[in-house]
KEBAMI-309328 format. One record per residue (C-alpha): residue number from 1; residue in one letter; z, x, y. Coordinates in steps of 0.5 Angstrom, whole numbers. Layout:
<pt><num>NUM</num><residu>A</residu><zz>Z</zz><xx>X</xx><yy>Y</yy></pt>
...
END
This chain:
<pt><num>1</num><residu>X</residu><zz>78</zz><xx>22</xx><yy>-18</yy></pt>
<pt><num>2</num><residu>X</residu><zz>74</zz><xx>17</xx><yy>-14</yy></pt>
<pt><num>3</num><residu>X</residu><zz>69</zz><xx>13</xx><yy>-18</yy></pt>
<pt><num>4</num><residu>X</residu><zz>63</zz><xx>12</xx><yy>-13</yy></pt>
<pt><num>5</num><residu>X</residu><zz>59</zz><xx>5</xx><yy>-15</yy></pt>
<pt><num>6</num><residu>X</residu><zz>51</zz><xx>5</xx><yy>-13</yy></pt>
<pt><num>7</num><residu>X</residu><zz>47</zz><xx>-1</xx><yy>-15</yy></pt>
<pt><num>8</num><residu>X</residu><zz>40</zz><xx>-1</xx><yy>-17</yy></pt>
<pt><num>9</num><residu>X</residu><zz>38</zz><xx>-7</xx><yy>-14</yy></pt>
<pt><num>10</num><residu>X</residu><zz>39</zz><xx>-11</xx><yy>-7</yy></pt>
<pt><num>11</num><residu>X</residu><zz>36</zz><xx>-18</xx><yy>-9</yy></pt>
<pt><num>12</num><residu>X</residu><zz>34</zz><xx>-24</xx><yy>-4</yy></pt>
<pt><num>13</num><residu>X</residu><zz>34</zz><xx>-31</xx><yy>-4</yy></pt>
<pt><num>14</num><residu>X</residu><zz>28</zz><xx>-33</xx><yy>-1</yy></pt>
<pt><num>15</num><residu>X</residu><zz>25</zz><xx>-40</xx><yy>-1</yy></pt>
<pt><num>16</num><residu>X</residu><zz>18</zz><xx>-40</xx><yy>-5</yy></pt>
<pt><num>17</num><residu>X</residu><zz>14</zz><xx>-44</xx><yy>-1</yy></pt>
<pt><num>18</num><residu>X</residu><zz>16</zz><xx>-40</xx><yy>6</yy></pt>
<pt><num>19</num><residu>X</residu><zz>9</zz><xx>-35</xx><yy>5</yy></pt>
<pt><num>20</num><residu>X</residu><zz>11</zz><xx>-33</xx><yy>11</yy></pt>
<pt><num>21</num><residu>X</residu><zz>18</zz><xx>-32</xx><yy>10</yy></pt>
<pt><num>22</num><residu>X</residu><zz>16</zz><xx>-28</xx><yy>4</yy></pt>
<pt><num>23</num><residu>X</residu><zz>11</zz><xx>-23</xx><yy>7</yy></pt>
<pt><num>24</num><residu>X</residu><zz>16</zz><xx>-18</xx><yy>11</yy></pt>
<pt><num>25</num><residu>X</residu><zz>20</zz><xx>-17</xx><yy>5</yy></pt>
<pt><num>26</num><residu>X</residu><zz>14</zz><xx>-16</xx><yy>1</yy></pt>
<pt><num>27</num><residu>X</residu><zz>12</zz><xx>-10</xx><yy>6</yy></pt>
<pt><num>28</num><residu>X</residu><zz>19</zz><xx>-7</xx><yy>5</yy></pt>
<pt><num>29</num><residu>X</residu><zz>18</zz><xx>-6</xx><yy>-2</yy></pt>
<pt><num>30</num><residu>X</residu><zz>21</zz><xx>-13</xx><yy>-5</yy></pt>
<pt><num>31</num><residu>X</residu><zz>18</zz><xx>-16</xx><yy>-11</yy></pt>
<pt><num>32</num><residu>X</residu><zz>19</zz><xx>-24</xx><yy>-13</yy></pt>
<pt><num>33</num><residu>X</residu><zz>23</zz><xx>-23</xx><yy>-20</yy></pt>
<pt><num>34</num><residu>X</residu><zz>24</zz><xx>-30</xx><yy>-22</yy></pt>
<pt><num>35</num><residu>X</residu><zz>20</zz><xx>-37</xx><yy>-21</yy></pt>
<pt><num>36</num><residu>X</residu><zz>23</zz><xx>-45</xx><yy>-21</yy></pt>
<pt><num>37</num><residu>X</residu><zz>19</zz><xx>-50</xx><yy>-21</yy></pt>
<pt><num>38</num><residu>X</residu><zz>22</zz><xx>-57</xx><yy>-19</yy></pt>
<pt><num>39</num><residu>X</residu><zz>19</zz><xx>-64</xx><yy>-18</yy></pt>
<pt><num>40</num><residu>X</residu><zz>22</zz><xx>-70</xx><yy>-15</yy></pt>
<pt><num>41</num><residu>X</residu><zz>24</zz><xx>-75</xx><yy>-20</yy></pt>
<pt><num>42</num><residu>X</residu><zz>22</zz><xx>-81</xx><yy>-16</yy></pt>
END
């Protein structure tokens, strides 16, 4: 028997404040699911 494994997901890591970076995915159908958020401590 051999089990076959189908993710239902790919996720990316792309830098938030890269617009640019972020639009070619986002036209394949990619959508952000997560935020952070940071401040330098200084």
């Amino acid at each position: 028997m051999q089990v076959q494994f189908r993710p239902a997901t790919l996720s990316l890591r792309v830098f938030g404040h890269k617009v640019a970076a972020r639009a070619p995915y986002e036209r394949l159908g990619y959508a952000a699911t997560s935020l952070t958020m940071s401040k330098p401590l200084r």
